[in-house]
C-alpha positions as CSV (number, residue, x, y, z in Angstrom):
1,X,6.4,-16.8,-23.7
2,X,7.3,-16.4,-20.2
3,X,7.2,-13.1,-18.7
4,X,11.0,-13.1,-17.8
5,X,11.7,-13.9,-21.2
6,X,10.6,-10.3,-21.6
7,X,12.8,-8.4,-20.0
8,X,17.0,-7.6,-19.8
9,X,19.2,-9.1,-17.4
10,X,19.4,-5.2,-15.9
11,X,15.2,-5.8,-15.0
12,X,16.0,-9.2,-13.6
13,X,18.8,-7.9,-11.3
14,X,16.1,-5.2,-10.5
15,X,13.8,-8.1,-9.2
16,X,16.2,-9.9,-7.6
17,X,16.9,-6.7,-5.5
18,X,13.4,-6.5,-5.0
19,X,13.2,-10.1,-3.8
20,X,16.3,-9.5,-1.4
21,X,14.8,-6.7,0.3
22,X,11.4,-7.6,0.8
23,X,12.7,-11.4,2.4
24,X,15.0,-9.2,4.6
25,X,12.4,-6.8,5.7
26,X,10.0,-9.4,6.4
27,X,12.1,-11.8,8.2
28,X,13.1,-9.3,10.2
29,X,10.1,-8.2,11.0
30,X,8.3,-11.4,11.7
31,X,11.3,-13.2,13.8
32,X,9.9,-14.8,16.1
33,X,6.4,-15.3,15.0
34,X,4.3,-18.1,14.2
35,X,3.8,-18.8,10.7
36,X,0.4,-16.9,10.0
37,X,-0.4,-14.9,13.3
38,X,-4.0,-14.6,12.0
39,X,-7.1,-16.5,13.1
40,X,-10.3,-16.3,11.5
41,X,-13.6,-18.5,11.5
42,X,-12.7,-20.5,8.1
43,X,-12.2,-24.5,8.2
44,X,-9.1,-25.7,9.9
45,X,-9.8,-26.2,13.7
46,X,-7.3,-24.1,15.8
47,X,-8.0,-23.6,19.5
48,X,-10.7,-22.7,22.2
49,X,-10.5,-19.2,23.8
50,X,-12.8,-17.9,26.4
51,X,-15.7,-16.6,25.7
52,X,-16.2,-12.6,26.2
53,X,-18.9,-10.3,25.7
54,X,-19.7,-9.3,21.9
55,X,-18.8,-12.5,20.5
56,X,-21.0,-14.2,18.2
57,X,-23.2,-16.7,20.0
58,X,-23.0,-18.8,16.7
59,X,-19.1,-19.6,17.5
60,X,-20.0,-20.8,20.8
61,X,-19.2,-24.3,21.3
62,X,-22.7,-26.1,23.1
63,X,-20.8,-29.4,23.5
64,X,-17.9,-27.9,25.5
65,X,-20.2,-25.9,27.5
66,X,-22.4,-28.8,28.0
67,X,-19.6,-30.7,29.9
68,X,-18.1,-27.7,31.5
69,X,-20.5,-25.2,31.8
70,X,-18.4,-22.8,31.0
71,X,-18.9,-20.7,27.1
72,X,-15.6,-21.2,24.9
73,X,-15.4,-19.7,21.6
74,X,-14.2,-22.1,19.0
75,X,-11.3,-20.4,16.6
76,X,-10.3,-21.9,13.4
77,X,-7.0,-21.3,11.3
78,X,-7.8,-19.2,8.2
79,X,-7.1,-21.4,4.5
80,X,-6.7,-17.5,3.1
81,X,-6.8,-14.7,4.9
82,X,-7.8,-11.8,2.4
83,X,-7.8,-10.5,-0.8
84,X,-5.6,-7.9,-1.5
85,X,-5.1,-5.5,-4.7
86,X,-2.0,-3.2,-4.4
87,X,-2.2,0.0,-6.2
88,X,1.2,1.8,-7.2
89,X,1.7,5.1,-8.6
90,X,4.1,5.1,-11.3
91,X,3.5,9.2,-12.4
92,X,6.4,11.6,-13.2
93,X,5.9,12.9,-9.4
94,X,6.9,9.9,-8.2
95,X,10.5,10.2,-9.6
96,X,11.7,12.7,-7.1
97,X,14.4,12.1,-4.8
98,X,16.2,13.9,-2.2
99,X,19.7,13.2,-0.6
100,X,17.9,12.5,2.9
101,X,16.6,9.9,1.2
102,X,20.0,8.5,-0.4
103,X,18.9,9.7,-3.6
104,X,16.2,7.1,-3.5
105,X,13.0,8.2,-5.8
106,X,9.5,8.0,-4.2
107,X,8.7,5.5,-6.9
108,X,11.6,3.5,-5.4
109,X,10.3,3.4,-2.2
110,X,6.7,2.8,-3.3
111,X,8.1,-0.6,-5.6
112,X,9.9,-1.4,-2.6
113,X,7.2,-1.0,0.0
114,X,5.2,-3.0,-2.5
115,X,7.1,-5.6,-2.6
116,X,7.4,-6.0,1.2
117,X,4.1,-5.9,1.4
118,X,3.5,-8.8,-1.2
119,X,5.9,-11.0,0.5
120,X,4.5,-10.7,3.5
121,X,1.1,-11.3,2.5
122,X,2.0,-14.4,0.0
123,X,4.1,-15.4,2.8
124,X,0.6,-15.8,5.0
125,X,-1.3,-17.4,2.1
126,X,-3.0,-14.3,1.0
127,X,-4.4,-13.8,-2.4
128,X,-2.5,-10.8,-3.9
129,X,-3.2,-8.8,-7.0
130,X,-1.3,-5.2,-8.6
131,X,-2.7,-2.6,-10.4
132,X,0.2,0.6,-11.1
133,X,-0.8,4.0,-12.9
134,X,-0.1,7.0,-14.4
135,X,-2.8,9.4,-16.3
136,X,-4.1,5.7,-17.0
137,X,-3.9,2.2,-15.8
138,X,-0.7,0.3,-16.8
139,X,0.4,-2.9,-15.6
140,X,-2.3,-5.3,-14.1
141,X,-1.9,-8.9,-12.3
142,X,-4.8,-10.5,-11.0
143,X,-5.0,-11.4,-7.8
144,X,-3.1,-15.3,-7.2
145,X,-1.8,-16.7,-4.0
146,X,0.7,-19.5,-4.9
147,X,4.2,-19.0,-4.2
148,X,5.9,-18.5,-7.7
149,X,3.1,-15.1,-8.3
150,X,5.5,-13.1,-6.2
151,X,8.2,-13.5,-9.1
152,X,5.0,-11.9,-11.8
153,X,4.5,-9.4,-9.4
154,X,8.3,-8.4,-8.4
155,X,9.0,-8.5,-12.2
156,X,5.7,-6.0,-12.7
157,X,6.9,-3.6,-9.8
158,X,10.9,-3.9,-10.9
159,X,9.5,-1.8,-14.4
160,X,10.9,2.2,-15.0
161,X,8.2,4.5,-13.6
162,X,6.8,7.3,-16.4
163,X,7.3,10.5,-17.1
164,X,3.5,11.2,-17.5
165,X,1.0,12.9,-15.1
166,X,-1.5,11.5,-13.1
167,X,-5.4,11.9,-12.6
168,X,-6.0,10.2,-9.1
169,X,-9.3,10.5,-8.8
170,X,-10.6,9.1,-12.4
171,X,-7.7,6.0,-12.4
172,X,-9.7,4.8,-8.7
173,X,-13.0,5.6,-10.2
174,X,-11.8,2.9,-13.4
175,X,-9.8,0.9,-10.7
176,X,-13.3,0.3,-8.8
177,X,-14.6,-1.3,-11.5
178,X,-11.8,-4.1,-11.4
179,X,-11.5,-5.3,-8.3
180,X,-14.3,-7.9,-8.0
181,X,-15.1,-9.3,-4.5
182,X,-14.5,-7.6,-1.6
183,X,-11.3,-7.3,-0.3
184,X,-8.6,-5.2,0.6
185,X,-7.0,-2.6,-1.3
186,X,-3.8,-0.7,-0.7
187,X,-3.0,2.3,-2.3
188,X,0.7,3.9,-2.5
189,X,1.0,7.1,-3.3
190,X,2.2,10.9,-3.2
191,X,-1.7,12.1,-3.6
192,X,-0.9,14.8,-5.7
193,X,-4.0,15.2,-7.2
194,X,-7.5,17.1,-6.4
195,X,-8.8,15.9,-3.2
196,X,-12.5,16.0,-4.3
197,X,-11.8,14.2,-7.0
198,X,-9.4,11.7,-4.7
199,X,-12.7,11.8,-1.9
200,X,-15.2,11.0,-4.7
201,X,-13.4,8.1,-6.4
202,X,-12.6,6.8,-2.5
203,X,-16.4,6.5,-1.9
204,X,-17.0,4.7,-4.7
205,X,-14.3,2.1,-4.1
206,X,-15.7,2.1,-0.7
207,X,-19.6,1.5,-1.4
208,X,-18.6,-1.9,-3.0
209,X,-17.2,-3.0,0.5
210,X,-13.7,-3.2,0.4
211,X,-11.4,-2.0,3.1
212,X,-8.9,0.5,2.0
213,X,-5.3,1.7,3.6
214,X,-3.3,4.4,1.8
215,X,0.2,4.9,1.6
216,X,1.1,8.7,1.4
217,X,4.9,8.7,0.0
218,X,6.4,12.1,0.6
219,X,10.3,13.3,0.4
220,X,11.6,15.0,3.2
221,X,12.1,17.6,0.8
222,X,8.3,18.0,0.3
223,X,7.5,18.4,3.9
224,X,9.6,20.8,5.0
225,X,11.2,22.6,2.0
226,X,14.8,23.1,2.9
227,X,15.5,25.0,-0.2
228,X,17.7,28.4,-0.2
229,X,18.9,30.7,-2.9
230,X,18.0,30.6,-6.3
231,X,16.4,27.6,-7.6
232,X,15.5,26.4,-10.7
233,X,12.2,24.0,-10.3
234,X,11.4,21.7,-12.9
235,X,7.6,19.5,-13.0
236,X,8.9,16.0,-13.2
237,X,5.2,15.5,-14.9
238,X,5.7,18.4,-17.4
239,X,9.2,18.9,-18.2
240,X,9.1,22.1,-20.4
241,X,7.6,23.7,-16.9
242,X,10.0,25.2,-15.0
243,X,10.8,27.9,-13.0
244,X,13.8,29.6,-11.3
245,X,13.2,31.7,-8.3
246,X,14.3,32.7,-4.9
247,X,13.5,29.4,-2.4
248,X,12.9,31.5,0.6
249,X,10.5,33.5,-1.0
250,X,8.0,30.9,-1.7
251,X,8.2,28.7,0.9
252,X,5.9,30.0,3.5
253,X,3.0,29.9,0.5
254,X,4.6,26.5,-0.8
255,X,3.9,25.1,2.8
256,X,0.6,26.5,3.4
257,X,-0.5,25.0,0.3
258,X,0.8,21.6,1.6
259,X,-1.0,22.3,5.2
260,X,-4.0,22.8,3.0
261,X,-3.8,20.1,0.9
262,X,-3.3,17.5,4.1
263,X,-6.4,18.5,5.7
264,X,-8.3,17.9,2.8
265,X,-6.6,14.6,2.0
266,X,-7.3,13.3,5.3
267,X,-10.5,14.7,5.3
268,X,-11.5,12.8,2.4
269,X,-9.8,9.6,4.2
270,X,-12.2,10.1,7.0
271,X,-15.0,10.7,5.2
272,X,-14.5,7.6,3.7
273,X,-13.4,5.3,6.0
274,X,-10.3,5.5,4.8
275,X,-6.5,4.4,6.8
276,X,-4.0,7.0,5.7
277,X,-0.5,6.2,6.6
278,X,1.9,9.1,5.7
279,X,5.3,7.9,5.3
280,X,8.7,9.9,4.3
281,X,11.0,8.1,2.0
282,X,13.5,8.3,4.5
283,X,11.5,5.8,6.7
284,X,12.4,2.6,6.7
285,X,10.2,0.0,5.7
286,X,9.8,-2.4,9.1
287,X,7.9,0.7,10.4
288,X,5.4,1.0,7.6
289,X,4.7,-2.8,7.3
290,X,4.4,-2.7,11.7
291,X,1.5,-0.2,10.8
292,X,0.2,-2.2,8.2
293,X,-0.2,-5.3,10.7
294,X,-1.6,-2.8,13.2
295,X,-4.2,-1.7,11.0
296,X,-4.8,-5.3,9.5
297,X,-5.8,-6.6,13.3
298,X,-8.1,-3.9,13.4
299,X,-10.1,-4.2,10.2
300,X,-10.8,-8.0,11.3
């Protein structure tokens, strides 16, 4: 059976959204661009560049430099570029959404940051895999790079997020063991969870080799805690917890704790070698996937 056979017409108009947004922000983005701005040393012969100090001598091409005396590196077009897994937080604290952000949930940004990101990659024949989470793993595609993968993984990403809590640090630690060959995993997440557990499971993703960038997705709400009055607070992870109580009372504490829990989370990212990119659902996307591209040129 066919995986859209699956689902309702309501998850198919979910995808096609998904689709719709991701070609928009990626067009836009790349207008103007060659179709693949990425070289690397693979099969396809591209161009000759100059040769400057710290390049490998074994790129070096002797026959040029025979007739010119002069060293030209030789560059070659990439058949694909990377291997990517994308990792998507699906937990209940994912669901929140504040009205800076249009009422759109952090799970909403994170499927459609996602999906952005897959088109791009498919778009530059990379190989592209998704993993998503709660307490637990959920939903996982392996990663593919043909064109018609990016309708598995929209169709994946377009599914309800839970209402279920989340244990960072043990999900990477069973994550690591799933990835296979090095390559390039990207997180996207709120990172609320224990930062030494977070740290612990990072390392171990790490000491099998592959690069990692995380996506922090945070509400405006979370970062500077508008709230006044009385307010009831309910755990979106834990729905019999909740709380009413005086905003203004708490919010010096509430932000300290976040202060607190920041420098440990990007302590942990530095420890191990880890690109954190905090972004506020009020962001739009063309800025996240400009610092992905930045940070991409600089892992190669």
């Amino acid at each position: 059976m066919r995986i859209l056979d699956l689902i309702t017409p309501k998850d198919l108009s979910r995808v096609a959204k998904l689709q719709l947004l991701a070609r928009q922000v990626v067009e836009g983005l790349c207008s103007g661009r060659h179709r693949s701005p990425h070289k690397g040393f693979s099969v396809e012969f591209k161009e000759h560049r100059p040769y400057v100090r710290g390049d490998e001598l074994r790129d070096i091409d002797w026959k040029v430099f025979a007739k010119s005396d002069r060293l030209y590196i030789r560059e070659f077009e990439e058949d694909t570029n990377l291997r990517c897994t994308l990792v998507v937080d699906r937990s209940g604290s994912m669901r929140y959404g504040g009205d800076r952000s249009e009422g759109r949930s952090k799970y909403e940004y994170a499927q459609q940051l996602a999906a952005s990101l897959a088109y791009l990659m498919l778009g530059q024949q990379d190989t592209v895999g998704l993993i998503t989470f709660d307490d637990e793993l959920r939903e996982q595609l392996p990663p593919r790079s043909r064109p018609s993968h990016l309708q598995a993984l929209l169709t994946t990403l377009a599914l309800d997020g839970s209402k279920r809590e989340t244990d960072l640090g043990g999900v990477f630690r069973k994550i690591a063991s799933k990835l296979g060959r090095r390559g390039l995993v990207i997180i996207i997440s709120d990172a609320m969870g224990d930062t030494s557990s977070i740290s612990r499971s990072l390392a171990h993703i790490r000491n099998s080799k592959h690069e990692v960038l995380f996506f922090q997705i945070m509400d405006p709400d979370e970062v500077d805690f508008p709230f006044s009055g009385r307010i009831q607070f309910r755990d979106l992870e834990r729905p019999d917890n909740e709380h009413t109580v005086e905003a203004v009372s708490i919010r010096e504490a509430y932000l300290k704790r976040l202060r607190e829990h920041e420098e440990k989370l990007r302590d942990a990212c530095r420890t191990n070698k880890v690109d954190l990119i905090r972004l506020t659902t009020d962001r739009p996307f063309a800025e996240a996937l400009h610092e992905y591209l930045a940070l991409r040129r600089r892992l190669r």
